[in-house]
PDB file as gemmi writes it, atoms N, CA and C in Angstrom:
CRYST1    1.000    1.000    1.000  90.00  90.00  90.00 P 1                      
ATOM      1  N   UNK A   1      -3.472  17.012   7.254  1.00  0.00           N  
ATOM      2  CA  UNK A   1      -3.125  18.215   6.526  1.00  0.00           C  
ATOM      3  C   UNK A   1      -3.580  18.115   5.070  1.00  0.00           C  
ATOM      4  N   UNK A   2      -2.906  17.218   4.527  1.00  0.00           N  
ATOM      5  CA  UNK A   2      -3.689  16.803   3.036  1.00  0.00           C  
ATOM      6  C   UNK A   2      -4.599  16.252   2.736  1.00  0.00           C  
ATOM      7  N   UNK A   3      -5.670  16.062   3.545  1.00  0.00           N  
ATOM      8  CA  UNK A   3      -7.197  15.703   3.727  1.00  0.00           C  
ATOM      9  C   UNK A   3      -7.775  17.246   4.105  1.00  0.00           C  
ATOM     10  N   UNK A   4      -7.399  18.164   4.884  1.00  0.00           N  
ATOM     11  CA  UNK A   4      -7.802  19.131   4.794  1.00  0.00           C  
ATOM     12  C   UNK A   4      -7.903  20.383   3.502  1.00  0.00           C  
ATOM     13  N   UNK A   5      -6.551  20.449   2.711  1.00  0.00           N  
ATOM     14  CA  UNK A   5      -6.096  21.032   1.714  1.00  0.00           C  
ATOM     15  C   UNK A   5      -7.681  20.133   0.531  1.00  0.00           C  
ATOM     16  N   UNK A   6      -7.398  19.056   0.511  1.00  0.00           N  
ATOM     17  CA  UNK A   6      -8.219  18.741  -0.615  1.00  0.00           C  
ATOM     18  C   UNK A   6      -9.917  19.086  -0.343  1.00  0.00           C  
ATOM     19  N   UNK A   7     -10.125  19.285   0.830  1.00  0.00           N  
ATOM     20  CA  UNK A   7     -11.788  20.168   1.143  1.00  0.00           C  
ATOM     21  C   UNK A   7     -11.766  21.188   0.411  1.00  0.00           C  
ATOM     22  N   UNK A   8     -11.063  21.385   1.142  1.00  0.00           N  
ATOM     23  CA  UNK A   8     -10.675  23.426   0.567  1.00  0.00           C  
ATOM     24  C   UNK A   8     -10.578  23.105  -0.974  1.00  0.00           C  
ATOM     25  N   UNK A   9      -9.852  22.475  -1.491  1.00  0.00           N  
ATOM     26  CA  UNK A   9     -10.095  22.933  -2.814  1.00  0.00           C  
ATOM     27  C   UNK A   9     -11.400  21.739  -3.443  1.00  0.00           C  
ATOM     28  N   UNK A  10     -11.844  21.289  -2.912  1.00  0.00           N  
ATOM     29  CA  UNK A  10     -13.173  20.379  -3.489  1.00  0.00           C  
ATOM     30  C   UNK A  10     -14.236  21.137  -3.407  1.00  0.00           C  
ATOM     31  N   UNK A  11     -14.345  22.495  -2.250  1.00  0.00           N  
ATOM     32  CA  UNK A  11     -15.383  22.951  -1.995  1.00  0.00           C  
ATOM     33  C   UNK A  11     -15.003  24.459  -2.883  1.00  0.00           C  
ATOM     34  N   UNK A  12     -14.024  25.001  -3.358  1.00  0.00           N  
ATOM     35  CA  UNK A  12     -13.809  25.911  -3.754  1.00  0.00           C  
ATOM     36  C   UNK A  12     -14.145  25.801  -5.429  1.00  0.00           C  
ATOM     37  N   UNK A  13     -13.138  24.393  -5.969  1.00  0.00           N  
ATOM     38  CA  UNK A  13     -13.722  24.231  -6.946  1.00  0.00           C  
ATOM     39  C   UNK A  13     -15.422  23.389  -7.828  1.00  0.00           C  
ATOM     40  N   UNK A  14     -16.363  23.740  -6.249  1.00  0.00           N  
ATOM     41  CA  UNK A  14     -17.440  23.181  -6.492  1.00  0.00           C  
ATOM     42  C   UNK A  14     -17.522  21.665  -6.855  1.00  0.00           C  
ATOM     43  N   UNK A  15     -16.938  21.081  -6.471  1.00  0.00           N  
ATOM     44  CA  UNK A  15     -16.832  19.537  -7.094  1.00  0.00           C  
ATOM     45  C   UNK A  15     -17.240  18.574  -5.873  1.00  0.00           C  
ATOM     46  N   UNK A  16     -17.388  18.728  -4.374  1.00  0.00           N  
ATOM     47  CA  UNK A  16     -17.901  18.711  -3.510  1.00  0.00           C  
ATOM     48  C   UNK A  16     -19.172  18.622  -3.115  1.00  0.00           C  
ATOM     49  N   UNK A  17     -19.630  17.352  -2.824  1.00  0.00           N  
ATOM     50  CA  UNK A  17     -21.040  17.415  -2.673  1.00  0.00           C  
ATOM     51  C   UNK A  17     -21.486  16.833  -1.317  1.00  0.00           C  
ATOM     52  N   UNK A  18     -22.421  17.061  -0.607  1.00  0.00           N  
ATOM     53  CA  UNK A  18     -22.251  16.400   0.608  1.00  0.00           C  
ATOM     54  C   UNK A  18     -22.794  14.863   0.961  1.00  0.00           C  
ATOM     55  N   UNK A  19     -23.171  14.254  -0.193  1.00  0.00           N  
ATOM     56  CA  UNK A  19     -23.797  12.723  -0.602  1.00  0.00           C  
ATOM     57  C   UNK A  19     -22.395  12.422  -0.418  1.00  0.00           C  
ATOM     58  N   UNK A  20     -21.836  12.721  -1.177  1.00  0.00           N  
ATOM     59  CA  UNK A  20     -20.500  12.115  -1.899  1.00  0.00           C  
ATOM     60  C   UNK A  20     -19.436  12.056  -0.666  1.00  0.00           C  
ATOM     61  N   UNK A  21     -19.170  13.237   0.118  1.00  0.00           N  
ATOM     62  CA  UNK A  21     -18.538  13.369   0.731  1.00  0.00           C  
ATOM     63  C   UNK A  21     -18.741  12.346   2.181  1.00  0.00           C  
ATOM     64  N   UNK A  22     -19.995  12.286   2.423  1.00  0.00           N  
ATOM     65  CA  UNK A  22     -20.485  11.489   3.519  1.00  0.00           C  
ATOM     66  C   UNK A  22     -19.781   9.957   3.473  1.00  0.00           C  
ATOM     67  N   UNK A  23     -20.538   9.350   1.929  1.00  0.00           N  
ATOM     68  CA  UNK A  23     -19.921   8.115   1.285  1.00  0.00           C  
ATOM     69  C   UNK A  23     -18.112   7.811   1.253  1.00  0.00           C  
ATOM     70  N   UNK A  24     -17.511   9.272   1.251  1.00  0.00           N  
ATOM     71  CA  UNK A  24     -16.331   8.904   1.150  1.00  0.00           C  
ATOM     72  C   UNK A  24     -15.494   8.620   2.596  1.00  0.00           C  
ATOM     73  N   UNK A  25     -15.965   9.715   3.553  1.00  0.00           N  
ATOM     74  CA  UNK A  25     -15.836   9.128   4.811  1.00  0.00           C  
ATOM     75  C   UNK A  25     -16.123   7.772   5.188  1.00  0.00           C  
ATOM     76  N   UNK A  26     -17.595   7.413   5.176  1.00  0.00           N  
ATOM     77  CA  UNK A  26     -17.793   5.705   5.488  1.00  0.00           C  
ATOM     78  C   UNK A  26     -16.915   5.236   5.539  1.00  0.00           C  
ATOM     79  N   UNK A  27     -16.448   5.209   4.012  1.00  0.00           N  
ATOM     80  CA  UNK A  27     -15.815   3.954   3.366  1.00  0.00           C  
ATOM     81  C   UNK A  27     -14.353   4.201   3.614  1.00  0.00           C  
ATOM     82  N   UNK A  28     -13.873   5.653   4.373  1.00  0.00           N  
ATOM     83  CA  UNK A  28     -12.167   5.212   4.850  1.00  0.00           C  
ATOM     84  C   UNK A  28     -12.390   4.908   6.098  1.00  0.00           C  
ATOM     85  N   UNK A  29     -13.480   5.100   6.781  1.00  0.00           N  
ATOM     86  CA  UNK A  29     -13.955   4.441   8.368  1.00  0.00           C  
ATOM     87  C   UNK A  29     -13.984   2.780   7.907  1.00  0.00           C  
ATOM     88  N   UNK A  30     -14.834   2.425   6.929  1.00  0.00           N  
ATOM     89  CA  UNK A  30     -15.026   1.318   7.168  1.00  0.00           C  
ATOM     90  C   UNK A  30     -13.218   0.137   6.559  1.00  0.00           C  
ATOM     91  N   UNK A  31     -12.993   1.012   5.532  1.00  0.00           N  
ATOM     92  CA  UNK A  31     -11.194   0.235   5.295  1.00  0.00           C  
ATOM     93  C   UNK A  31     -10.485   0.076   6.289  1.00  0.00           C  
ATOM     94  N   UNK A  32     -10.456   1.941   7.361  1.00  0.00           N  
ATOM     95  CA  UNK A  32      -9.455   1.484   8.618  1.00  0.00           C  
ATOM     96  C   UNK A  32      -9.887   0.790   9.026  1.00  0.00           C  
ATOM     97  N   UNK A  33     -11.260   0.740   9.330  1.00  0.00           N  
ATOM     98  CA  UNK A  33     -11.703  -0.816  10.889  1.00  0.00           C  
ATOM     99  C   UNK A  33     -11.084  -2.293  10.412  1.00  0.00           C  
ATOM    100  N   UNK A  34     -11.232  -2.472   9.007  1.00  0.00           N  
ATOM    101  CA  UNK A  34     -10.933  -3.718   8.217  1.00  0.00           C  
ATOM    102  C   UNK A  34      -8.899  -3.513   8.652  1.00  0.00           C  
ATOM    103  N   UNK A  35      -8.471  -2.877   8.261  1.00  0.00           N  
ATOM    104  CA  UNK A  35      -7.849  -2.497   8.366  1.00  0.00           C  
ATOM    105  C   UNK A  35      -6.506  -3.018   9.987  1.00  0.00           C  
ATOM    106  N   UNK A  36      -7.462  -2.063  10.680  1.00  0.00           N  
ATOM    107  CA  UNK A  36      -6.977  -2.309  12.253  1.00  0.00           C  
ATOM    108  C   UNK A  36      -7.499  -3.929  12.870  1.00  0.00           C  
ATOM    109  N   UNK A  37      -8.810  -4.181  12.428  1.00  0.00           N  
ATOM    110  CA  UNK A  37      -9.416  -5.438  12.959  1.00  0.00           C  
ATOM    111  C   UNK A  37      -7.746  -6.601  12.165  1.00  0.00           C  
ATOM    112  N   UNK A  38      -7.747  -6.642  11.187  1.00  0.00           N  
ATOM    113  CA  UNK A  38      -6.538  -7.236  10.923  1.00  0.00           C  
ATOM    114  C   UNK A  38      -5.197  -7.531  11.450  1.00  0.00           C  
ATOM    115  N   UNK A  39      -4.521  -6.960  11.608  1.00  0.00           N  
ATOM    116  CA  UNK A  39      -3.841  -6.115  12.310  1.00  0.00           C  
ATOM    117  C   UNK A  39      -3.333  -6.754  13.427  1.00  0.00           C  
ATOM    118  N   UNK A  40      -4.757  -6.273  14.880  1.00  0.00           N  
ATOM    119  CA  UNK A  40      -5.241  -6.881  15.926  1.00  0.00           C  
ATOM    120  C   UNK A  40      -5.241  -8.168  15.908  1.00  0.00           C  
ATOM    121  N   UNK A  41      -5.776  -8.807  15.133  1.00  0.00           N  
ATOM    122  CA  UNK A  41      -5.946 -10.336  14.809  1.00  0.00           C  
ATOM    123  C   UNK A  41      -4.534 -11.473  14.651  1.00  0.00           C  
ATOM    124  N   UNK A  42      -3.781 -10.725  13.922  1.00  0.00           N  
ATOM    125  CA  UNK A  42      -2.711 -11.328  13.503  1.00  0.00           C  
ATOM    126  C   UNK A  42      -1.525 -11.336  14.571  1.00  0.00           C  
ATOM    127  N   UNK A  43      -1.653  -9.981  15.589  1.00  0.00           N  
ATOM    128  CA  UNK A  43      -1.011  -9.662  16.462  1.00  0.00           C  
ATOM    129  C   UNK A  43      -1.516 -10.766  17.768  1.00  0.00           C  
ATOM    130  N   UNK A  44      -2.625 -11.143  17.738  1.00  0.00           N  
ATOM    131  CA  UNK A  44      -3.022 -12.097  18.785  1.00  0.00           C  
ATOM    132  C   UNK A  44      -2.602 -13.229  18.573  1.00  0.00           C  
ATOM    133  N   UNK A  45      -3.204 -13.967  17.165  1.00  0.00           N  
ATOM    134  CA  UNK A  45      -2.326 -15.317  17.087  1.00  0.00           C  
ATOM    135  C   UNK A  45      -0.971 -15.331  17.224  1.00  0.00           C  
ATOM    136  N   UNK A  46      -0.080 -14.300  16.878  1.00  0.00           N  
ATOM    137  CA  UNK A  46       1.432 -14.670  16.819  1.00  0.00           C  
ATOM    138  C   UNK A  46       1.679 -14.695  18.727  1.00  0.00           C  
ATOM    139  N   UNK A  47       0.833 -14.239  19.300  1.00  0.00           N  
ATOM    140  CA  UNK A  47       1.339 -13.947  21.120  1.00  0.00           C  
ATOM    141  C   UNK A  47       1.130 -15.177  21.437  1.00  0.00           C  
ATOM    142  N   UNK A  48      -0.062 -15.748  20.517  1.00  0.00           N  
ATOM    143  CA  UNK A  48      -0.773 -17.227  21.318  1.00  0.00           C  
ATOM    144  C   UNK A  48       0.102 -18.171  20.698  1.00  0.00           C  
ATOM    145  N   UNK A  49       0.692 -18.330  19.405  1.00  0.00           N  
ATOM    146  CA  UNK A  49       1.418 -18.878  18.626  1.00  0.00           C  
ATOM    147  C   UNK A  49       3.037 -19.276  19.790  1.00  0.00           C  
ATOM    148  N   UNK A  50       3.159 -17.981  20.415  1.00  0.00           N  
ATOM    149  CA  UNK A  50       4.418 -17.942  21.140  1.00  0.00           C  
ATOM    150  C   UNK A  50       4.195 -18.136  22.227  1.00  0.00           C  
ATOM    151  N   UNK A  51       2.916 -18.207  22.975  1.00  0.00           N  
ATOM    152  CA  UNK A  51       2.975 -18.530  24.266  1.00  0.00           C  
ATOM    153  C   UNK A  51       2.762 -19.838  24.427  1.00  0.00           C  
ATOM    154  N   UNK A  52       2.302 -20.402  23.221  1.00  0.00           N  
ATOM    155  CA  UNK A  52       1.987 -22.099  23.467  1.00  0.00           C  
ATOM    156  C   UNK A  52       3.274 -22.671  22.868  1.00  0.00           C  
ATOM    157  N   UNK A  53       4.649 -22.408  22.866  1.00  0.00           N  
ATOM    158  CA  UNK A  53       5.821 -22.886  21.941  1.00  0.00           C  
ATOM    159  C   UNK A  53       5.768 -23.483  20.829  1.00  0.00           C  
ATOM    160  N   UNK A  54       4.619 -23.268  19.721  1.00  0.00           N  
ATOM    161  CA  UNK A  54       4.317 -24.153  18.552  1.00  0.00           C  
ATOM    162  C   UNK A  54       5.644 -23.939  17.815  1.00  0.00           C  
ATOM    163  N   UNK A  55       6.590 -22.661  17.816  1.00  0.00           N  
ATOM    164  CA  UNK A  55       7.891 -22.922  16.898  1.00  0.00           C  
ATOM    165  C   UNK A  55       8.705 -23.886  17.187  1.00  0.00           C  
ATOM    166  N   UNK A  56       8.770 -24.171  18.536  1.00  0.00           N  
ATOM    167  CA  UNK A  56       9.474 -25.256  19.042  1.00  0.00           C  
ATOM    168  C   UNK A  56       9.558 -26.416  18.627  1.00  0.00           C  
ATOM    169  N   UNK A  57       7.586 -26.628  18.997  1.00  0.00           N  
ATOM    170  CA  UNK A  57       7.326 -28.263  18.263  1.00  0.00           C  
ATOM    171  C   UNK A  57       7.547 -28.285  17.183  1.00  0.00           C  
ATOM    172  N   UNK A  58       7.183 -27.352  16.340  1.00  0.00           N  
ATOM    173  CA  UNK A  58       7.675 -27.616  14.555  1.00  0.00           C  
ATOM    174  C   UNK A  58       9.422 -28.093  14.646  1.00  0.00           C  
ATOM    175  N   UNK A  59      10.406 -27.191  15.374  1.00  0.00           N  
ATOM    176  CA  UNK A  59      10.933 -27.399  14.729  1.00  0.00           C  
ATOM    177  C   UNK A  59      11.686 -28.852  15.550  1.00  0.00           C  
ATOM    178  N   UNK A  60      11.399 -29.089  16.188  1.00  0.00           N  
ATOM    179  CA  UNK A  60      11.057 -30.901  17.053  1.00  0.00           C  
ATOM    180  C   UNK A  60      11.061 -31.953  15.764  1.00  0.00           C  
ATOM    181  N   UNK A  61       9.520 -31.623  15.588  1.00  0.00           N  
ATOM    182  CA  UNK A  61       9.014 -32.393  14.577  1.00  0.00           C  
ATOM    183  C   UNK A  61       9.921 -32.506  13.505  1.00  0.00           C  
ATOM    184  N   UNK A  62      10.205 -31.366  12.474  1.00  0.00           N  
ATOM    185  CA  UNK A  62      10.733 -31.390  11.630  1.00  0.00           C  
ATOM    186  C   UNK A  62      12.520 -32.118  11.557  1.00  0.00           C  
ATOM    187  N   UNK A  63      13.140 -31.692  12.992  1.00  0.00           N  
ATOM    188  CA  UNK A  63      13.977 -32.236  13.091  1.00  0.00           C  
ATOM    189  C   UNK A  63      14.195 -33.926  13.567  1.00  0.00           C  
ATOM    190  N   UNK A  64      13.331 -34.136  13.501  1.00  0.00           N  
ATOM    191  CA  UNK A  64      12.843 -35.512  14.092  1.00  0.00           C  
ATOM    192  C   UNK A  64      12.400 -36.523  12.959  1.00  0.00           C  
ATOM    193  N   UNK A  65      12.105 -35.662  12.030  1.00  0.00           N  
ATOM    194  CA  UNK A  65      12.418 -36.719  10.280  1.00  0.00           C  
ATOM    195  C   UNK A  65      13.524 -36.311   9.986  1.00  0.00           C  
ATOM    196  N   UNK A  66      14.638 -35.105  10.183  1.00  0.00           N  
ATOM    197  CA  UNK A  66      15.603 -35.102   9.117  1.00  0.00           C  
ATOM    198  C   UNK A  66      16.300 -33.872   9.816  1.00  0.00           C  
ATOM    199  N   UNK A  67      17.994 -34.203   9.829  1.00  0.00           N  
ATOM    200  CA  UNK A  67      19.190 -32.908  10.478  1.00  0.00           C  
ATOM    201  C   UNK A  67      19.252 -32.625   8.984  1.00  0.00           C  
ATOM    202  N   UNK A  68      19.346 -32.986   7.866  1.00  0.00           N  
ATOM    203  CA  UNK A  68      20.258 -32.671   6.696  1.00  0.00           C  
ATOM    204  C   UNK A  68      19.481 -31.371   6.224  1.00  0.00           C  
ATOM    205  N   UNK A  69      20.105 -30.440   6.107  1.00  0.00           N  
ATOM    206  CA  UNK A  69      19.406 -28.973   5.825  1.00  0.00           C  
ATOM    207  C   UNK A  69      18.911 -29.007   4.630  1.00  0.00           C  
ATOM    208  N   UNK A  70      19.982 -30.074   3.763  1.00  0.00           N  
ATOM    209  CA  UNK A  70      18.710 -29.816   2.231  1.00  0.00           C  
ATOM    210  C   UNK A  70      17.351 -30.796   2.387  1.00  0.00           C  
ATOM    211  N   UNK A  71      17.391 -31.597   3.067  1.00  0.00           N  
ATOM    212  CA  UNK A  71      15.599 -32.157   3.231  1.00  0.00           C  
ATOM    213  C   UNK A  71      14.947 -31.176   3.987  1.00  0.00           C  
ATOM    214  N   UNK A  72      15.550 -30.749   5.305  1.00  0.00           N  
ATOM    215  CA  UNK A  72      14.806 -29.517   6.389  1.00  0.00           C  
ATOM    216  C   UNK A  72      13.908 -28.725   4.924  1.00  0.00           C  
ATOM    217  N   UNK A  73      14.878 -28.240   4.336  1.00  0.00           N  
ATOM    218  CA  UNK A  73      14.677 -27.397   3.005  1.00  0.00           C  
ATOM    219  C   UNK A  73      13.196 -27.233   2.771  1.00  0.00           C  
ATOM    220  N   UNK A  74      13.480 -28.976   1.963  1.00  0.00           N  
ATOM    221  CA  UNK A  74      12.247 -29.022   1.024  1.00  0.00           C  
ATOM    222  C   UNK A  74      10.945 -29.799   1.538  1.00  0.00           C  
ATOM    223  N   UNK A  75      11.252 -29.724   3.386  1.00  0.00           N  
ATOM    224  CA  UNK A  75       9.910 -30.180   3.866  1.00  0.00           C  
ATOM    225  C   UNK A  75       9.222 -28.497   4.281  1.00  0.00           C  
ATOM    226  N   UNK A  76      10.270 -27.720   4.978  1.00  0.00           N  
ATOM    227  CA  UNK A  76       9.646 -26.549   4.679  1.00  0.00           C  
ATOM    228  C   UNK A  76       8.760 -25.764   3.738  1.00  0.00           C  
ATOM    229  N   UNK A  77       9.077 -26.006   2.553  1.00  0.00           N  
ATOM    230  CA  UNK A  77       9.096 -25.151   1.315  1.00  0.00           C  
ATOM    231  C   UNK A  77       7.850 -25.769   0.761  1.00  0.00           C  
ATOM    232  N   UNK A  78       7.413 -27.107   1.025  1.00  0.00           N  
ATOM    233  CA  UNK A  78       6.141 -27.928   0.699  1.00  0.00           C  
ATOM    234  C   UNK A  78       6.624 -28.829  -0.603  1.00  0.00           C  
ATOM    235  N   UNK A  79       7.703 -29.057  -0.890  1.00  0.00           N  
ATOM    236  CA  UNK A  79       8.439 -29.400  -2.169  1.00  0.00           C  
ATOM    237  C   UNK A  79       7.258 -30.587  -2.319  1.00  0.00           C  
ATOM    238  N   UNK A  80       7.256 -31.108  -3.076  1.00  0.00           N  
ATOM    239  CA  UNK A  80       6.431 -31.939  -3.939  1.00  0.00           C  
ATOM    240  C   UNK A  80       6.662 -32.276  -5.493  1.00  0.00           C  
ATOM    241  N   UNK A  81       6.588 -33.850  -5.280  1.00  0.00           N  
ATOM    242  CA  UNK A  81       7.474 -34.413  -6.581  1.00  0.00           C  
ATOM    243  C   UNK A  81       6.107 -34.472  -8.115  1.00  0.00           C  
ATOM    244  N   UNK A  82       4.851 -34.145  -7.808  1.00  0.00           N  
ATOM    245  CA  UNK A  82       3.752 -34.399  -8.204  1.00  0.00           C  
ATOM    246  C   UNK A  82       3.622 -32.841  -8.853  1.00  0.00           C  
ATOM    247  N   UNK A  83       4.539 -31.910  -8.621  1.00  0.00           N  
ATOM    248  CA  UNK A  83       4.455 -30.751  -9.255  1.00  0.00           C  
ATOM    249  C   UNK A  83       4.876 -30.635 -10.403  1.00  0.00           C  
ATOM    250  N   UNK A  84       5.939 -31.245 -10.837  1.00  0.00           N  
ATOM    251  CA  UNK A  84       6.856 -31.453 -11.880  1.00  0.00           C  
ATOM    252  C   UNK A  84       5.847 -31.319 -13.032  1.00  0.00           C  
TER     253      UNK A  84                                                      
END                                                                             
């Protein structure tokens, strides 16, 4: 609706050109694809992420150096004493 409204007045108030207009299409074709390809992508690893139980093993692993929630903490978090 408000992609239509703004023709109408781009072409009314002459400011509309059809170089321009071509270019502006592309480039919201080419953002959505970037866009959706993303998206798609992220949606696949998290299925594969969950179908292979990697939350599991992490949290195996992690519990397997340490129950005490404040170390769990700061192995999560990437704590590092070299930051200081």
């Amino acid at each position: 609706m408000l992609v239509g409204y703004v023709m109408v007045l781009s072409f009314f108030y002459r400011t509309a050109q059809p170089r321009r207009l071509y270019r502006a299409v592309v480039d919201a074709g080419h953002i959505s694809g970037m866009t959706l390809f993303m998206a798609s992508t992220s949606s696949f690893l998290g299925f594969m992420l969950a179908r292979d139980l990697v939350p599991h093993h992490v949290v195996d692993f992690i519990t397997g150096i340490s129950t005490d929630k404040t170390v769990v903490i700061f192995i999560v978090s990437g704590y590092s004493s070299s930051w200081a």
